[in-house]
SEGUVEX-907431 format. One record per atom (N, C-alpha, C): residue in one letter; atom name; x negated, y, z negated. Coordinates in steps of 0.02 Angstrom, whole numbers. Each point is the difference from the previous one (the first is absolute). Layout:
residues N
> res, atom, east, north, up
> A, CA, X, Y, Z
...
end
This chain:
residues 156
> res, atom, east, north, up
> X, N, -2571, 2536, 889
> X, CA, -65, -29, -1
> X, C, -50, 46, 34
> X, N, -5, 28, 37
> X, CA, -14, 54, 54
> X, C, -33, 61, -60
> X, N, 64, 16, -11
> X, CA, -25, 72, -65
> X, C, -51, -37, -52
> X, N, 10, -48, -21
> X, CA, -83, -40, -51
> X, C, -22, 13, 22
> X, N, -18, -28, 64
> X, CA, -66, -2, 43
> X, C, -31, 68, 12
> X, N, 44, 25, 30
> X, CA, -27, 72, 8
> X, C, -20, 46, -65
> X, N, 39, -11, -59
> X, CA, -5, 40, -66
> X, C, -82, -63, -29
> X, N, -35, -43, 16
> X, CA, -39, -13, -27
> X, C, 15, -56, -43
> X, N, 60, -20, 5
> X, CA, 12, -57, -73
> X, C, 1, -65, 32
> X, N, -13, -55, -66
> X, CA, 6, -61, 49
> X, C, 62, -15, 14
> X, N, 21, -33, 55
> X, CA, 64, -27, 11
> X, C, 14, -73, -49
> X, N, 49, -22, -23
> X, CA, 21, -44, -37
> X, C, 38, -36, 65
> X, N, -7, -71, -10
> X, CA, 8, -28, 52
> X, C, 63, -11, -11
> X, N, 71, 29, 41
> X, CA, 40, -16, -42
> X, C, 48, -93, 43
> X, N, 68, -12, -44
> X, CA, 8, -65, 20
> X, C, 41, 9, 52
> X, N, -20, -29, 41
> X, CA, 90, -26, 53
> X, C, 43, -7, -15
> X, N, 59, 52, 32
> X, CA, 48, -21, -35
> X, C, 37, -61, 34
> X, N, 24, -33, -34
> X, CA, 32, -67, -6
> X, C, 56, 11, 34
> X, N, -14, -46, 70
> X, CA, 53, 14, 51
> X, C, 80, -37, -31
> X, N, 57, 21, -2
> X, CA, 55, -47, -8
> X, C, -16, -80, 23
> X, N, 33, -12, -43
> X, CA, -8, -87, 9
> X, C, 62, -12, 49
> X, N, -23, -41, 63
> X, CA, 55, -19, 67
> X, C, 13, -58, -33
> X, N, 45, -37, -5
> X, CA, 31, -68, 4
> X, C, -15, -25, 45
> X, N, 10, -55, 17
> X, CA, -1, -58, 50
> X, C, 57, 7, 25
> X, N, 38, -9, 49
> X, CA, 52, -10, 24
> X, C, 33, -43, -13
> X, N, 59, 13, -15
> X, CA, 38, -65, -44
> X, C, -4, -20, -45
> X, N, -50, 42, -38
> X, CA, -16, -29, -77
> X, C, 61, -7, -51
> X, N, 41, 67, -7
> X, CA, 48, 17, -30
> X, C, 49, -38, 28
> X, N, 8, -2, 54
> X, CA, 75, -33, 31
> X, C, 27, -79, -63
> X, N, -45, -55, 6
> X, CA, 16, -58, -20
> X, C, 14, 29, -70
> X, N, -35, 43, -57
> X, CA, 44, 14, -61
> X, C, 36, 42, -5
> X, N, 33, 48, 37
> X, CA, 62, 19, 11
> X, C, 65, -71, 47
> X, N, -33, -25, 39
> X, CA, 43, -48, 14
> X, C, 22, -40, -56
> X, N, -64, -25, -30
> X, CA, 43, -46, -68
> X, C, 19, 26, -43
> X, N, 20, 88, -17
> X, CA, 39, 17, -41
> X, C, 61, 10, 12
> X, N, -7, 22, 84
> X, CA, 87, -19, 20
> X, C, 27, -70, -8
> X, N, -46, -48, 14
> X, CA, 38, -69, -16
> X, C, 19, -9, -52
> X, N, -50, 19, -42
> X, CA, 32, -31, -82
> X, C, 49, 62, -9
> X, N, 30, 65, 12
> X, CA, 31, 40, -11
> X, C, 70, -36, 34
> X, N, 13, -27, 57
> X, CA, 41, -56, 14
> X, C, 36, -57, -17
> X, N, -81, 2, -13
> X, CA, 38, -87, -63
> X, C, 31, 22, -66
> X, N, -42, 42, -13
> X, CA, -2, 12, -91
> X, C, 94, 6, 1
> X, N, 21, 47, 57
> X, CA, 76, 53, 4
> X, C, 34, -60, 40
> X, N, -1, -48, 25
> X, CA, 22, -51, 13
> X, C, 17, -43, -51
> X, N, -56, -26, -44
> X, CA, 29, -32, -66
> X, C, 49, 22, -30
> X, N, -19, 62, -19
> X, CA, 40, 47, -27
> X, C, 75, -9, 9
> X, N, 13, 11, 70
> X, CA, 52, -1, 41
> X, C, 44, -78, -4
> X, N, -46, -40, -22
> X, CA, 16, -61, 8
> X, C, 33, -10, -83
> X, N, -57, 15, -40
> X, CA, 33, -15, -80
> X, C, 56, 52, -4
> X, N, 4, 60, 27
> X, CA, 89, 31, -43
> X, C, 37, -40, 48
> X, N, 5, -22, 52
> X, CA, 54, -51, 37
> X, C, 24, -65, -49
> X, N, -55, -49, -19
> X, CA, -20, -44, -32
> X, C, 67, 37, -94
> X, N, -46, 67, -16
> X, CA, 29, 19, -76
> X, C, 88, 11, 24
> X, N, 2, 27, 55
> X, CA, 75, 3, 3
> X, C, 35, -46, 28
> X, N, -24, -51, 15
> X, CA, 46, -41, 1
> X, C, -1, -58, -17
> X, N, -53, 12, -57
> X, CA, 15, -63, -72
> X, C, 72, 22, -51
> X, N, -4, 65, 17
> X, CA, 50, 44, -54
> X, C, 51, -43, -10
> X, N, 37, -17, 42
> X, CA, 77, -41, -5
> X, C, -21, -75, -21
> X, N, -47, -62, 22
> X, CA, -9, -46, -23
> X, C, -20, 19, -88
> X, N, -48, 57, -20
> X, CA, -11, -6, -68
> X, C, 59, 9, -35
> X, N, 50, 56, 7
> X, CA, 47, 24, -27
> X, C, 53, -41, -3
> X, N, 28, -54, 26
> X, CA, 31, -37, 7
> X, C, -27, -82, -32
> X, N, -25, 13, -68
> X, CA, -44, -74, -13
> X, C, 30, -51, 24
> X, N, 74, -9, 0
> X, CA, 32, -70, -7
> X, C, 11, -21, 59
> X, N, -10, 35, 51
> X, CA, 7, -10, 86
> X, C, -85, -38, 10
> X, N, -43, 39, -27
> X, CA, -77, 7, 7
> X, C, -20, -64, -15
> X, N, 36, -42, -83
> X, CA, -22, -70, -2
> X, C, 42, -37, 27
> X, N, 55, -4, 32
> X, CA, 48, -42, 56
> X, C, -37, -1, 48
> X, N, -5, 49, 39
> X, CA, -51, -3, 60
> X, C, -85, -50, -5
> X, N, -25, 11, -56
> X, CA, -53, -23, -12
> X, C, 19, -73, -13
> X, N, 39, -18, -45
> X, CA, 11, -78, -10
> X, C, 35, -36, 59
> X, N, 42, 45, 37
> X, CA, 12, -47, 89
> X, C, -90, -12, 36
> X, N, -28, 59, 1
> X, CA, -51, 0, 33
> X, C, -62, -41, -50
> X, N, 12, -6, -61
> X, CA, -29, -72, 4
> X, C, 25, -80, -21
> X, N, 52, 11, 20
> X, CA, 56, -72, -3
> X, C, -12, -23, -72
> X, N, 21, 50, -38
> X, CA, 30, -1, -68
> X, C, 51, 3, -15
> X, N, 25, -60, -39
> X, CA, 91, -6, -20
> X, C, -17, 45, -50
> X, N, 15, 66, -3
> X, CA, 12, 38, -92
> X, C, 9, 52, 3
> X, N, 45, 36, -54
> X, CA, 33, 42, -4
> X, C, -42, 32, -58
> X, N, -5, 62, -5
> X, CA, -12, 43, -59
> X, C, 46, 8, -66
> X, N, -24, -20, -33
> X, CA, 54, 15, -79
> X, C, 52, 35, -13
> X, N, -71, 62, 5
> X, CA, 46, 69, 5
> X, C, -64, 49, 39
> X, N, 59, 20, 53
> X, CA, -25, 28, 52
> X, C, -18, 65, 2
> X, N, 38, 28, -37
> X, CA, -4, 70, -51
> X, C, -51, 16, -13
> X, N, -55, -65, -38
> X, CA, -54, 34, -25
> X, C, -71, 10, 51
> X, N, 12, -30, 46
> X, CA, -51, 32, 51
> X, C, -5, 66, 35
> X, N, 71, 38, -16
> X, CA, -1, 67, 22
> X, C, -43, 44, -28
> X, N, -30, 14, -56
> X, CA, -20, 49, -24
> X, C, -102, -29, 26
> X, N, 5, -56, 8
> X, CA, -88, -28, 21
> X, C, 14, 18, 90
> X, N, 43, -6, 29
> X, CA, 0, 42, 68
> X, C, -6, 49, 6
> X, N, 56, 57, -56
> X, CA, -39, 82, 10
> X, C, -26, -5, -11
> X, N, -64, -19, -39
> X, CA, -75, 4, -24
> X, C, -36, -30, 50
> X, N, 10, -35, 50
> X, CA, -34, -23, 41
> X, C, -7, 34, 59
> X, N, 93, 68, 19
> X, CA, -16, 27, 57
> X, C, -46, 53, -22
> X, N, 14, 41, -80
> X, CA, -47, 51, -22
> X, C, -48, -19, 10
> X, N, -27, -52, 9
> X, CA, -84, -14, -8
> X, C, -16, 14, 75
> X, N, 34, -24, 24
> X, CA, -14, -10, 91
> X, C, 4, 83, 9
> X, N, 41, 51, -16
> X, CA, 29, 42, 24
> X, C, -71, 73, -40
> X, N, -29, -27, -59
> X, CA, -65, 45, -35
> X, C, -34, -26, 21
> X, N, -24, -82, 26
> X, CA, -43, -7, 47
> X, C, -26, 11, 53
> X, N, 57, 11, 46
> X, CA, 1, 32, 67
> X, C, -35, 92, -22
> X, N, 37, 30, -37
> X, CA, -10, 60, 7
> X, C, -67, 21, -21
> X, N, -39, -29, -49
> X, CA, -51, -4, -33
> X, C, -71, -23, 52
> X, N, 18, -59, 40
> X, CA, -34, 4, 60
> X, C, 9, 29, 53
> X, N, 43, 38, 23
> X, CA, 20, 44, 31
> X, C, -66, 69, 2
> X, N, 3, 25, -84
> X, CA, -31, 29, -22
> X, C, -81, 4, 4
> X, N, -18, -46, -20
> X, CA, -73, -27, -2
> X, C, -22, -13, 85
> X, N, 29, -27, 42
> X, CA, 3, -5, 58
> X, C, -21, 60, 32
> X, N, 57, 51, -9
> X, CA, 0, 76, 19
> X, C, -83, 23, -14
> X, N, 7, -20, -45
> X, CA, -62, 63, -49
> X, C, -77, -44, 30
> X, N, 16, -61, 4
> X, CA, -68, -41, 32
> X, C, -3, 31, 95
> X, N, 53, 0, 11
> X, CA, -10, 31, 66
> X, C, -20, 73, 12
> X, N, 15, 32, -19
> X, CA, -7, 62, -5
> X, C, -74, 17, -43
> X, N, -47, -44, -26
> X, CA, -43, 20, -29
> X, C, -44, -44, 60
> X, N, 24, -31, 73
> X, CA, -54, -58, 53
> X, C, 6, -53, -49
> X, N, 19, -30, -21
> X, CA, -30, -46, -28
> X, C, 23, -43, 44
> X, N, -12, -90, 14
> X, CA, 29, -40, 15
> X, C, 50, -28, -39
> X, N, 71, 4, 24
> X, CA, 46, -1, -34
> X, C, 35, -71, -5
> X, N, 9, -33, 82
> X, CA, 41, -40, 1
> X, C, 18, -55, -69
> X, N, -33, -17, -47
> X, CA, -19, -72, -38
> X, C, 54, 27, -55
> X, N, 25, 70, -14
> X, CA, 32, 3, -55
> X, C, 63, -1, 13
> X, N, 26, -3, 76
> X, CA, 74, -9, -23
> X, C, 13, -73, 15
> X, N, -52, -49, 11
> X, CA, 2, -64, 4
> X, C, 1, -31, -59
> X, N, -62, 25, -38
> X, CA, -3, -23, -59
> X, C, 59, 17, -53
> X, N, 34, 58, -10
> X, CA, 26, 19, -36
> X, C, 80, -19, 32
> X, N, 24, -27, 63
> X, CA, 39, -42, -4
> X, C, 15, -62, -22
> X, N, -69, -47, 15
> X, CA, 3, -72, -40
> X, C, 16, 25, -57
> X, N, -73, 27, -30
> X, CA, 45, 1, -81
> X, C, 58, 22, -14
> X, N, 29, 56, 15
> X, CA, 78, 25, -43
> X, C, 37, -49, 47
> X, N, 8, -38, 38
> X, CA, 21, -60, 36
> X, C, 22, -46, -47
> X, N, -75, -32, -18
> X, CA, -21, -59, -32
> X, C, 51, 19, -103
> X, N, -23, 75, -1
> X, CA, 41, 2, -76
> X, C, 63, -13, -7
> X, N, 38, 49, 45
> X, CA, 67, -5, 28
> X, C, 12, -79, -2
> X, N, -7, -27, 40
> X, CA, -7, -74, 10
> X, C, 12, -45, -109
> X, N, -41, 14, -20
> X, CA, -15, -20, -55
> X, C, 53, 18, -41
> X, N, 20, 60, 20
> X, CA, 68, 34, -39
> X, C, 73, -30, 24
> X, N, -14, -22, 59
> X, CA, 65, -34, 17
> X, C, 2, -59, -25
> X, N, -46, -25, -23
> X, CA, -1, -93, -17
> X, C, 1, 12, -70
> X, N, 14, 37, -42
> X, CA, -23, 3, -75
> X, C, 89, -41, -15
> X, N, 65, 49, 31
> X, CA, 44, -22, -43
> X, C, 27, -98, 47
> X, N, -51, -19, 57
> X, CA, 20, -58, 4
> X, C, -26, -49, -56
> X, N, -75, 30, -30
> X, CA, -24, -34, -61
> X, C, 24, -1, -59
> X, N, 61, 43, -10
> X, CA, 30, 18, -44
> X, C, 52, -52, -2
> X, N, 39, -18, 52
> X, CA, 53, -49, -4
> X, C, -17, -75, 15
> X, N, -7, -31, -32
> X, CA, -24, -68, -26
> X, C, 16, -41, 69
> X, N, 80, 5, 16
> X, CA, 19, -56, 59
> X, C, -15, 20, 48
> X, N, -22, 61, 23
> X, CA, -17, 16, 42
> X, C, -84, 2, 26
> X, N, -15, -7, -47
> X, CA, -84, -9, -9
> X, C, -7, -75, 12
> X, N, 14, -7, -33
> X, CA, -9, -93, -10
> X, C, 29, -15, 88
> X, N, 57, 5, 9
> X, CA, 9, -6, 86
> X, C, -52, 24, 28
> X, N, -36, 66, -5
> X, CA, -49, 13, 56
> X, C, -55, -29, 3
> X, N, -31, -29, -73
> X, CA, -43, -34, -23
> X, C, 19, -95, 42
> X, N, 35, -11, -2
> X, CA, 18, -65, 49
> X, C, -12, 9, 53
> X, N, 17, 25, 35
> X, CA, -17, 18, 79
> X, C, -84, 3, 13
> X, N, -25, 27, -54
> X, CA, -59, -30, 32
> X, C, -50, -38, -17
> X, N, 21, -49, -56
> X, CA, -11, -75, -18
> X, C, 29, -48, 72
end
């Protein structure tokens, strides 16, 4: 600015430069804190549904134990037809649990790792592959007439 002046030219007023922006203290803390929490929870669920997927494994795989157990536990006199045919709707029920898990696993990962708030998807995505699973186990009790009709009494 000095050499303008002295060389005769006008000076151009120039701008301030724009000091760094300070934070407030503690600004950052509370959303890094709630990304460790939900990074907690999210890997906690997590932790919770492959416990949950592995050790449905033996009740699914075993249909005819799976509806004995279920008809003591709801004081149902009945036996399955044929017990046989619920095996192949149990592997399909632990596969579902077992691409479910991994699939949210996945999405989980990738929501964390991009900040996002994560926790809601391994909640959500347990009810549901839960709730299907679930639906897949009751298909071959709808299938066997005396056995339906018994479960259907119980709660008339």
């Amino acid at each position: 600015m000095t050499i303008a002046l002295d060389a005769g030219r006008p000076v151009e007023a120039a701008a301030p430069a724009a000091a760094p922006a300070v934070a407030a203290p503690g600004a950052d803390v509370v959303p890094t804190r709630r990304r460790a929490v939900d990074r907690i929870v999210t890997f906690a669920l997590l932790a919770y549904g492959l416990v949950n997927v592995i050790s449905s494994f033996s009740a699914f795989l075993d249909y005819s134990a799976y509806a004995d157990t279920m008809f003591t536990v709801l004081g149902v006199e009945a036996e399955l037809a044929d017990p046989a045919s619920g095996r192949p709707w149990g592997i399909a029920a632990a596969l579902l649990l077992t691409v479910g898990w991994l699939a949210t696993a996945a999405v989980s990962w990738w929501s964390v790792s991009k900040g996002r708030l994560t926790w809601w998807i391994p909640l959500v995505a347990g009810v549901l592959f839960t709730f299907l699973a679930g639906m897949l186990m009751v298909i071959p009790l709808m299938n066997d007439p005396a056995a339906w009709e018994a479960l259907l009494g119980t709660l008339r």
